[in-house]
Structure formats: structure tokens, C-alpha cells
py3Dmol code that shows the C-alpha trace and the ligand (Angstrom):
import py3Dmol

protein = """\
ATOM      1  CA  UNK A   1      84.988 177.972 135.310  1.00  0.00           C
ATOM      2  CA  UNK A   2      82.292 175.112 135.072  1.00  0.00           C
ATOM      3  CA  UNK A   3      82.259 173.142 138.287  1.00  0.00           C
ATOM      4  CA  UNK A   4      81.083 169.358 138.540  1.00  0.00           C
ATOM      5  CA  UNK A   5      78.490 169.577 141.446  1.00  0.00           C
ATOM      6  CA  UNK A   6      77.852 165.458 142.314  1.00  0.00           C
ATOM      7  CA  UNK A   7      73.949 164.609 142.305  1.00  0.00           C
ATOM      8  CA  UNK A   8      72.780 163.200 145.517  1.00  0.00           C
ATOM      9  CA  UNK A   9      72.985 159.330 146.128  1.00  0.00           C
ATOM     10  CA  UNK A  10      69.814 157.560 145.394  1.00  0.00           C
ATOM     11  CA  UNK A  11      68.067 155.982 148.521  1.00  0.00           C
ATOM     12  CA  UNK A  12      67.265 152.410 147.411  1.00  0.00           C
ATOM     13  CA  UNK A  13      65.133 149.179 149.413  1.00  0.00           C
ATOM     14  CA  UNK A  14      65.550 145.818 148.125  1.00  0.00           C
ATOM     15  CA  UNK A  15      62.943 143.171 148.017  1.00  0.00           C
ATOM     16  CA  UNK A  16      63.709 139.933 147.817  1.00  0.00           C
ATOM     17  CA  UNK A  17      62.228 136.223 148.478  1.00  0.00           C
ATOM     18  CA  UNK A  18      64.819 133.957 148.282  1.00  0.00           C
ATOM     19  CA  UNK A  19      68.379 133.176 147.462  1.00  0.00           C
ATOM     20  CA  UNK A  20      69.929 136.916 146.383  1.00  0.00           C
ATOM     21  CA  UNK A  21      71.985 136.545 144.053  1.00  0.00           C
ATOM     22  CA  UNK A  22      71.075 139.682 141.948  1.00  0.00           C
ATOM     23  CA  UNK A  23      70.897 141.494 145.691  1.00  0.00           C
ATOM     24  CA  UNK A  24      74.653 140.793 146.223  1.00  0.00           C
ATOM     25  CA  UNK A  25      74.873 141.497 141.977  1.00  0.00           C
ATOM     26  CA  UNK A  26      73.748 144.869 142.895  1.00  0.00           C
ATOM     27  CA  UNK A  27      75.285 145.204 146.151  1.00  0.00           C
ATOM     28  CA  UNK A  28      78.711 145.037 144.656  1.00  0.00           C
ATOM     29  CA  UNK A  29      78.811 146.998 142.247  1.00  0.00           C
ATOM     30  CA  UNK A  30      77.477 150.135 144.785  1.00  0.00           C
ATOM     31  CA  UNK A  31      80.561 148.765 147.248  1.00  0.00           C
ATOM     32  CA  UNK A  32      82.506 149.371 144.084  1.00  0.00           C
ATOM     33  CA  UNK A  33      81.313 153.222 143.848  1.00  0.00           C
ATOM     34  CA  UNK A  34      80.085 152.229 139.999  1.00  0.00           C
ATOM     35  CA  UNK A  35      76.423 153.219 141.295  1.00  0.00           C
ATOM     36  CA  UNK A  36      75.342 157.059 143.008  1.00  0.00           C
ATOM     37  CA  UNK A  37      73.031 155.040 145.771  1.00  0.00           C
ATOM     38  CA  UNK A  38      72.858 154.511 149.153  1.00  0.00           C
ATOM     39  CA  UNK A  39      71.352 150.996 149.987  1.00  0.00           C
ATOM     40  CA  UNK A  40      68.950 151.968 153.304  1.00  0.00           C
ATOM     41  CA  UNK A  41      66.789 148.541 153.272  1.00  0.00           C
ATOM     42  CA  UNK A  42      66.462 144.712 152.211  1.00  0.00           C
ATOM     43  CA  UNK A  43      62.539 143.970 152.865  1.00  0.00           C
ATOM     44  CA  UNK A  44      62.037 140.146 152.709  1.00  0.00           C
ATOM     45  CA  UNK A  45      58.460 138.721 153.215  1.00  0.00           C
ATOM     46  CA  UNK A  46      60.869 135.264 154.028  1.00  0.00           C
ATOM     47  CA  UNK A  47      62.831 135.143 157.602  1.00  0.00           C
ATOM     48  CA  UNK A  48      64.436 132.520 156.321  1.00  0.00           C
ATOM     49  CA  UNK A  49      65.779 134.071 153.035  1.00  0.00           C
ATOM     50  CA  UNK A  50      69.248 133.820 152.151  1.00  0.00           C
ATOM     51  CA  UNK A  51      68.756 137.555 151.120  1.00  0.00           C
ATOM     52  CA  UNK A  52      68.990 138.285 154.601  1.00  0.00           C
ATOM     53  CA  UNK A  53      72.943 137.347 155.152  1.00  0.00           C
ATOM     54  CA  UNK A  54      73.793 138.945 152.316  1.00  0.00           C
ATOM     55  CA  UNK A  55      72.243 142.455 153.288  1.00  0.00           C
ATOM     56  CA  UNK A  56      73.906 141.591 156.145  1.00  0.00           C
ATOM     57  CA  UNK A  57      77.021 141.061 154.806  1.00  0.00           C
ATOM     58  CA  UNK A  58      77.000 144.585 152.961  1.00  0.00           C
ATOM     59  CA  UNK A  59      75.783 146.270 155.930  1.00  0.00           C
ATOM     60  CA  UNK A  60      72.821 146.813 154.717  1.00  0.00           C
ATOM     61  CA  UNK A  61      69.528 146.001 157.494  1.00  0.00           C
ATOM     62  CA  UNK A  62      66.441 143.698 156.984  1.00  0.00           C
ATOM     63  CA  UNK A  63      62.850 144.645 157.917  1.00  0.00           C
ATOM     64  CA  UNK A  64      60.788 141.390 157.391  1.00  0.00           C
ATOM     65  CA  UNK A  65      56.993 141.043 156.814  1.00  0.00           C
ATOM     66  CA  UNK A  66      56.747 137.749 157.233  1.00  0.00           C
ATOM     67  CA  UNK A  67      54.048 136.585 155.137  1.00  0.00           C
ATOM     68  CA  UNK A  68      53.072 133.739 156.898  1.00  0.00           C
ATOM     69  CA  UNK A  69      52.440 135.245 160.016  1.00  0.00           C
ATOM     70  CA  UNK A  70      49.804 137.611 158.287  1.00  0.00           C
ATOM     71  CA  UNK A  71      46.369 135.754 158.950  1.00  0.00           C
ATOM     72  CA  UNK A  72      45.027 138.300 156.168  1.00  0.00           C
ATOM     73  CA  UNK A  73      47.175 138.802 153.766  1.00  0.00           C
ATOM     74  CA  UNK A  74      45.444 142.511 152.908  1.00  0.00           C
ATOM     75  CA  UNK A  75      47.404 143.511 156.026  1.00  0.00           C
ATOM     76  CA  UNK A  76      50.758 142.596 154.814  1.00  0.00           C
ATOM     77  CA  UNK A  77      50.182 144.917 151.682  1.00  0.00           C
ATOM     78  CA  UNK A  78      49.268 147.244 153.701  1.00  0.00           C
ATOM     79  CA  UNK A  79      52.452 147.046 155.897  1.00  0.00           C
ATOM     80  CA  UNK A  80      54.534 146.631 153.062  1.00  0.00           C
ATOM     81  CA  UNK A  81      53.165 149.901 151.786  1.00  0.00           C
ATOM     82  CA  UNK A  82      53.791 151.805 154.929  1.00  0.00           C
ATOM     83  CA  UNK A  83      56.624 150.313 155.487  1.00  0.00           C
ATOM     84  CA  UNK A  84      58.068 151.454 152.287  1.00  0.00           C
ATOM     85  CA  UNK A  85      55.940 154.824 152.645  1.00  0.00           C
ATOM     86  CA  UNK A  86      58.445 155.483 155.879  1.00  0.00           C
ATOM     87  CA  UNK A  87      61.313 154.856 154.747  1.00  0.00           C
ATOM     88  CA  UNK A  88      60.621 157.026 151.153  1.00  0.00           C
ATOM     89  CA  UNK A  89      63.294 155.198 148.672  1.00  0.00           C
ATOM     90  CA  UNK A  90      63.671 157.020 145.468  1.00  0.00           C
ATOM     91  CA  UNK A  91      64.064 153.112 143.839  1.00  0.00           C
ATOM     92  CA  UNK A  92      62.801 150.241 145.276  1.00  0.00           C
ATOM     93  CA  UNK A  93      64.720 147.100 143.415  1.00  0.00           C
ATOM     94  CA  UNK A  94      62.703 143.738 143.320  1.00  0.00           C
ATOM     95  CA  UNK A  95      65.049 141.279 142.945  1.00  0.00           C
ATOM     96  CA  UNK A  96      63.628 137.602 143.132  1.00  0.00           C
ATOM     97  CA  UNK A  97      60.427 139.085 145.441  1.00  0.00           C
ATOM     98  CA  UNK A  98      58.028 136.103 144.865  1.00  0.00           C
ATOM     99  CA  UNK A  99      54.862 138.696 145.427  1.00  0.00           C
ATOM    100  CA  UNK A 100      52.554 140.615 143.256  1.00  0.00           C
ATOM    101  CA  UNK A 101      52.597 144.246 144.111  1.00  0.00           C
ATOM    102  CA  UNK A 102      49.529 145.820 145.012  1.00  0.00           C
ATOM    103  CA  UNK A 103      48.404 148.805 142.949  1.00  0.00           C
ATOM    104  CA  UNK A 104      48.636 150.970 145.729  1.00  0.00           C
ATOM    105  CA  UNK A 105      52.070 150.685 145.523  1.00  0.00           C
ATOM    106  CA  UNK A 106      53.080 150.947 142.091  1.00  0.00           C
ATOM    107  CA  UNK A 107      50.867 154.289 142.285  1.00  0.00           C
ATOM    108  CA  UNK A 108      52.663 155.148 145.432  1.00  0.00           C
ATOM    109  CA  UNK A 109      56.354 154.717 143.519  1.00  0.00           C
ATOM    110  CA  UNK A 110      55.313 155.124 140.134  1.00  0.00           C
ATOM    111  CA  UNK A 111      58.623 154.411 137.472  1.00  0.00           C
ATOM    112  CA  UNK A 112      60.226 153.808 140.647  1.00  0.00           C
ATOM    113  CA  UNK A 113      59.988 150.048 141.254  1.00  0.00           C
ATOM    114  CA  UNK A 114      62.297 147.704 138.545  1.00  0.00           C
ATOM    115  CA  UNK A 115      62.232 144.091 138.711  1.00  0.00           C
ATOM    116  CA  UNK A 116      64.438 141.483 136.905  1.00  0.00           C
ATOM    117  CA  UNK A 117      62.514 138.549 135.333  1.00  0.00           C
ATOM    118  CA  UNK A 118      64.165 135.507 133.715  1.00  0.00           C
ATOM    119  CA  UNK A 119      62.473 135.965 130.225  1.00  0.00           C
ATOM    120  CA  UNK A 120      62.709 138.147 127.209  1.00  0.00           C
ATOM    121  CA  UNK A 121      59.393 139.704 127.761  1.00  0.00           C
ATOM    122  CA  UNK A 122      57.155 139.921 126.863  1.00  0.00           C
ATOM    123  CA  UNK A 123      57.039 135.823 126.141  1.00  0.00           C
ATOM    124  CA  UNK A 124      57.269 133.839 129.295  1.00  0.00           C
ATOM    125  CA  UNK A 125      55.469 135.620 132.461  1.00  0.00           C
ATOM    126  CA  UNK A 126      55.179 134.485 135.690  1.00  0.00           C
ATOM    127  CA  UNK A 127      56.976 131.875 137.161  1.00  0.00           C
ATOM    128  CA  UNK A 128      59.634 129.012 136.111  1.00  0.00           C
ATOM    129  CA  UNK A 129      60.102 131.425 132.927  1.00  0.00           C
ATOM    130  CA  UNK A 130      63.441 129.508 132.348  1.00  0.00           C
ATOM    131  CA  UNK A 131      61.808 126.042 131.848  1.00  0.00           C
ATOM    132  CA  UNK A 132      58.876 127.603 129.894  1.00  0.00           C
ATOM    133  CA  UNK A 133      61.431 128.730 127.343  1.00  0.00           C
ATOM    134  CA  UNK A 134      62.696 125.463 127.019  1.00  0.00           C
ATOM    135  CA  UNK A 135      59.875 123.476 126.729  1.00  0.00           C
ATOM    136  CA  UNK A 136      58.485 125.508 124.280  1.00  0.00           C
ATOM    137  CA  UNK A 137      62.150 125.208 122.328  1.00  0.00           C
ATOM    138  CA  UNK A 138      63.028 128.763 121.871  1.00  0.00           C
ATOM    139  CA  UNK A 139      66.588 129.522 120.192  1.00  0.00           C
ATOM    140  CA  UNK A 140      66.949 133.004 122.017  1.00  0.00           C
ATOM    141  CA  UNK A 141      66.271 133.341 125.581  1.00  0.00           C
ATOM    142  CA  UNK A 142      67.476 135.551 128.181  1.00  0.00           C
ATOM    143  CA  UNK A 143      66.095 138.198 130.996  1.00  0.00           C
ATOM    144  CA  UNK A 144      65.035 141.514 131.337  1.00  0.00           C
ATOM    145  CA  UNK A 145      64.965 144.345 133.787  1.00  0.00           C
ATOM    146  CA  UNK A 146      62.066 146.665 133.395  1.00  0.00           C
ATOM    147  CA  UNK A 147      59.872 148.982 135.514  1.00  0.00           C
ATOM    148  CA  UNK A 148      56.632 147.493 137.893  1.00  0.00           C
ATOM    149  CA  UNK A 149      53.558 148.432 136.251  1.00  0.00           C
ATOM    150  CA  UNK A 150      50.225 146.829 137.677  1.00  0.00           C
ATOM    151  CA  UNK A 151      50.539 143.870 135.298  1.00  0.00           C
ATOM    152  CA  UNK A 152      52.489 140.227 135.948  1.00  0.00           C
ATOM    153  CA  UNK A 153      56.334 141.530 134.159  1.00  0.00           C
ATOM    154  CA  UNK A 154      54.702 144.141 131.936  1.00  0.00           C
ATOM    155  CA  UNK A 155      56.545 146.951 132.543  1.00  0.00           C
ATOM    156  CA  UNK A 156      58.210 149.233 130.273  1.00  0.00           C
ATOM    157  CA  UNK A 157      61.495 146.836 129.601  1.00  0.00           C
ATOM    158  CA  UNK A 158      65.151 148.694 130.400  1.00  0.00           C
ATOM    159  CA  UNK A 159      67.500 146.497 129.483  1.00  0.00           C
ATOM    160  CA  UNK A 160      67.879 142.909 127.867  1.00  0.00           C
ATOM    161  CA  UNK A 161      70.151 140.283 127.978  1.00  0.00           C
ATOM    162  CA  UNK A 162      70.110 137.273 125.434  1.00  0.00           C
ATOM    163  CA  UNK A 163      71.937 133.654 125.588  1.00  0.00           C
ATOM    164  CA  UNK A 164      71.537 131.653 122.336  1.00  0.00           C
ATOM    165  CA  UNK A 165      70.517 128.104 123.290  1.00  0.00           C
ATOM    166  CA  UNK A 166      72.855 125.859 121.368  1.00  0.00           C
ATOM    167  CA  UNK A 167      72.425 122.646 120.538  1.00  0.00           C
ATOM    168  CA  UNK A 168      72.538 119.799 123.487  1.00  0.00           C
ATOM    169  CA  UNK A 169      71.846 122.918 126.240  1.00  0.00           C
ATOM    170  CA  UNK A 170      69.579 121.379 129.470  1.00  0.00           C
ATOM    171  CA  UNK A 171      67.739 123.606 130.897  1.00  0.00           C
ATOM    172  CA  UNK A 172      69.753 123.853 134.099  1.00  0.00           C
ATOM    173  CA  UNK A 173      72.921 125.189 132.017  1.00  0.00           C
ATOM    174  CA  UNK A 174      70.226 127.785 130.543  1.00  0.00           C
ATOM    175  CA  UNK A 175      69.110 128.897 134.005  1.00  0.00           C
ATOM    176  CA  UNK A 176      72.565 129.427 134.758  1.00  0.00           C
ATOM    177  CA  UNK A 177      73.569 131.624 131.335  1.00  0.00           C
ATOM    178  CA  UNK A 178      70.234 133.546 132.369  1.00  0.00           C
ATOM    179  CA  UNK A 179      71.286 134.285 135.712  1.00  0.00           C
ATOM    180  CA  UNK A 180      74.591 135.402 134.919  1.00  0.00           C
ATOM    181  CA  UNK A 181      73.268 137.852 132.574  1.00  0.00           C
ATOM    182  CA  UNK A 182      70.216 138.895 135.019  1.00  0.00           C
ATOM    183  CA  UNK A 183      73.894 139.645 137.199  1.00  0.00           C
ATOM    184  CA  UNK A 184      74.693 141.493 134.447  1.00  0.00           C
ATOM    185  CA  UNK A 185      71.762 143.716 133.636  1.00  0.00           C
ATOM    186  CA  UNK A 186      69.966 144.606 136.811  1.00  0.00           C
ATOM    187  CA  UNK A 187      72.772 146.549 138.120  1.00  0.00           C
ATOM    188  CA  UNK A 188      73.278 148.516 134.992  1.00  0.00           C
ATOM    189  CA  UNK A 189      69.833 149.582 135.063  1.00  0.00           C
ATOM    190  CA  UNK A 190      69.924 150.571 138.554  1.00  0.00           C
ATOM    191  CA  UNK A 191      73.445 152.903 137.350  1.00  0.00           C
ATOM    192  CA  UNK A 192      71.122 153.739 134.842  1.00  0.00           C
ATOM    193  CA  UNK A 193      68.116 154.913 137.081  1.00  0.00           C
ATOM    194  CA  UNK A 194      70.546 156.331 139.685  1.00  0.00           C
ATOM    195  CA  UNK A 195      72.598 158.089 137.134  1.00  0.00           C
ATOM    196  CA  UNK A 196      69.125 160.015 135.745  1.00  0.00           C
ATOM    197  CA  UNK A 197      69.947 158.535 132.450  1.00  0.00           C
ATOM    198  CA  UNK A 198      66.253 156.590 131.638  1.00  0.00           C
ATOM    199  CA  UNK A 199      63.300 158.517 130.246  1.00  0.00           C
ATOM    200  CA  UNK A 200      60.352 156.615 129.717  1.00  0.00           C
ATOM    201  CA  UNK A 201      57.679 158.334 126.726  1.00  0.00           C
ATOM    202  CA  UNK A 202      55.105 155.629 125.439  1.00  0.00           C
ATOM    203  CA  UNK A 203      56.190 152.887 127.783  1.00  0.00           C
ATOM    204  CA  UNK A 204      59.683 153.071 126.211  1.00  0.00           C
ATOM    205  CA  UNK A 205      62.502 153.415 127.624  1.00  0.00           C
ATOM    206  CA  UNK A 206      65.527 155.675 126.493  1.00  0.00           C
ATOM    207  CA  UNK A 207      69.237 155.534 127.904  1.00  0.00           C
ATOM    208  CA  UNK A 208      70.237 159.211 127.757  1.00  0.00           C
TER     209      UNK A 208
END
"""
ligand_1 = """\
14
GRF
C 66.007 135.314 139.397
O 66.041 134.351 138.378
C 65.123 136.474 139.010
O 65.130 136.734 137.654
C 63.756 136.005 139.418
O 63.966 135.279 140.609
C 65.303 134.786 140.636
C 65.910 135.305 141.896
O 67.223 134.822 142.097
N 62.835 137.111 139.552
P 68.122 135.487 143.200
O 67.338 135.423 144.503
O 68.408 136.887 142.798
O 69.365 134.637 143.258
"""
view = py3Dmol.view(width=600, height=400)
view.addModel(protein, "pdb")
view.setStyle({"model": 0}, {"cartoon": {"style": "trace"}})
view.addModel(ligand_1, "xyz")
view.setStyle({"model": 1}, {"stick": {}})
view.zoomTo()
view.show()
């Protein structure tokens, strides 16, 4: 008789800037035993991030590079690299991380990093991509989790999640809709990732 043998439990770091909401996003749903993965690290470049309680909150511990104290900022890369090098993750999640990865390390964890970016890439890169889509007076708008190539949110793209901007919408009530769907999205991914389920063949991705 067949018997289920359970893959091993991913090993996943964190990096985040700021606030945290799609660390806790994430965070849950493991704590709910919806995701195969053992959390091991947050990495914050910010001592003061908010990030910081909620790893703590989950049990999860913080190694911070603070970026500031980094008179050349090659060295933080560099840290960051062996840093991440030491503790060998099998996923690292970049959720709200406010820096550009270094190509070292997108060669070092190659298909292994994902992000979650407040656009529908590929239109709106980079930063404040919530008020970009409203100035330029999109109908569609939404977020997208995708894999950390060595361009600025040009990864192959996982998963998508769209609010329609009705009529009368400001743009702090479309932030909001985004976030809740980044909530959404980024964790499924990871279950996704975790679960072996994502093949990537010409920078697209399939859910097995
Ligand atoms: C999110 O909007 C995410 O898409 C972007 O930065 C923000 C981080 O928010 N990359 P939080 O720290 O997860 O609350």
C-alpha cells in the first residue's frame, strides 16, 4: 500500500523595511499549518521597523543590518549576502524590503527570492506604485507576487490580484483594496513555492 511520506518544511528568511503587514499575512497562515515552512529569520535593514515585533510576536528572531550604520553601503550587501549565505533558506520572502538586491544575491538564490509589489506589473515599478496608478487613471489595478530577478519588479510574475477602481475611489481606499489583496496573494505563493507546485520555463510561471 502507497504511503504519504510528508516533504520537508521549507526554511524561509523574511526581509522587510517597514510596517509588516504581509510578514504577519504570511506568518499566519504558517501558524495555521496551511504552509510546509519553517520561518528561521526576519532580516530588517530598519531597527526601528515594526517588522521586528511582529517576528517577535510569532517567535520568529531578527538579525538587523542596519543600513545606516554602514559608512559604505558595499559592505552591507555584502553582509546581507553572508548573512543569508549562513543561514541557507530555501525561500527568502521580501516583503516591503525598501532595497535593491545586489546581483550577487539573486545569483546566490536564484528562483528563490519572491517579492510582493503593489502594481500589476509590469506597469508601475518602483516606488508609490499605488499613487502612480491613480494618477495615471487606470480602471484595473492591483499587486503581484513574482520572483527577484536583477531588474526593479521584473521577475517572472506568480500570482495577481486585481481591484477595479470604481467611480469616486481616492487613492487611499485603493491602497487599502491593494493591500488586502497583496494579504491575499503573497502567502499563496509562498504555499505555492513551499508546496513544489511552481515551475518556471520562459520566465513563466506554472501552478502544478
Ligand atoms: C506593500 O505595499 C508591498 O507591496 C510593498 O511595500 C508595502 C509593504 O507593506 N512592497 P507591509 O510592510 O507589508 O505592511
Amino acid at each position: 500500500m502507497a504511503s504519504l511520506i510528508p516533504k520537508p518544511r521549507k526554511k524561509l528568511v523574511f526581509l522587510a523595511s517597514g510596517r509588516g503587514s504581509n510578514l504577519e499575512a504570511v506568518l499566519q497562515v504558517i501558524q495555521k499549518g496551511k504552509i510546509p515552512a519553517n520561518p528561521a529569520f526576519l532580516i530588517t535593514d530598519n531597527p526601528e521597523a515594526p517588522s521586528i515585533q511582529i517576528a517577535a510576536r510569532h517567535n520568529v528572531p531578527t538579525k538587523i543590518l542596519d543600513w545606516k550604520s554602514y559608512s559604505k553601503k558595499e559592505e552591507y550587501h555584502l553582509d546581507l549576502l553572508r548573512t543569508l549565505e549562513e543561514i541557507s533558506p530555501d525561500l527568502i520572502v521580501a516583503c516591503g524590503y525598501m532595497r535593491i538586491l545586489k546581483p550577487e544575491i539573486i545569483r546566490a538564490f536564484r528562483n528563490r527570492i519572491i517579492n510582493i509589489h503593489p502594481s500589476l506589473l509590469p506597469s508601475f515599478t518602483g516606488l508609490h506604485a499605488q499613487k502612480q496608478a491613480f494618477d495615471y487613471g487606470v480602471k484595473i489595478a492591483g499587486c503581484t507576487a513574482h520572483f527577484v530577478d536583477e531588474g526593479v519588479d521584473s521577475g517572472p510574475i506568480i500570482l495577481q490580484g486585481v481591484i477595479k477602481i470604481e467611480e469616486g475611489m481616492t487613492e487611499r481606499e485603493l491602497t487599502l483594496a491593494i493591500l488586502k489583496e497583496e494579504h491575499k496573494i503573497l502567502p499563496l505563493a509562498v504555499k505555492h513555492f513551499c508546496e513544489d507546485r511552481l515551475l518556471i520555463k520562459d520566465r513563466k510561471v506554472s501552478i502544478l
